[in-house]
C-alpha positions, 0 to 999 in steps of 0.5 A: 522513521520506525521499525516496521515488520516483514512478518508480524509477531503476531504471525510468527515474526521475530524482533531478533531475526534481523532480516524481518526487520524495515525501516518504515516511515510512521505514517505507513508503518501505524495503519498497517498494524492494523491490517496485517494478515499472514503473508501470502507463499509464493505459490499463492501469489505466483498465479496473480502474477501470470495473469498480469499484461506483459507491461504490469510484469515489467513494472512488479520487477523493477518494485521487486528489484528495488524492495519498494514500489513506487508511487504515482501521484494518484497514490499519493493523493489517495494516501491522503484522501483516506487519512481524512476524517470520514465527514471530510472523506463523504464531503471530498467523495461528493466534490470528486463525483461532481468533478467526474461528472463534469462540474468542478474544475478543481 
């Protein structure tokens, strides 16, 4: 497990305010230090929100009452997928393509 950052330091975060601070696992903490961008207000995310169906509103709540989103089997194996090497990435690209197409089975 790590410490993980609400707001980055970089974007005026603080390591002392305590409520900035996550317990992250280091898989999900690390790459996102490299896409961290300064968060978004509530009035810049509340318009995405209104335009989500009945049914993907009721699903932000319970993340948001919960402080984590859960995760279906598709984001899981897609976590993995994009951990792979960009060769391994290319060849499992190829080999997802024939599948959808109707050629592999697994």
């Amino acid at each position: 497990m790590t410490v993980g950052h609400i707001l980055a330091n970089d974007h005026g975060g603080s390591n002392a305010d305590l409520n900035n601070l996550r317990t992250e696992c280091k898989r999900c903490n690390e790459p996102v230090r490299q896409e961290i961008r300064v968060p978004k207000t509530l009035q810049e995310v509340l318009p995405d929100v209104r335009k989500l169906k009945r049914v993907e509103k009721e699903r932000l709540l319970s993340w948001v009452r919960a402080q984590q989103r859960s995760r279906d089997k598709l984001d899981v194996v897609y976590d993995d997928a994009r951990r792979l090497s960009p060769a391994e990435r290319a060849v499992l690209e190829s080999l997802i393509q024939i599948m959808v197409n109707g050629g592999l089975e697994s």
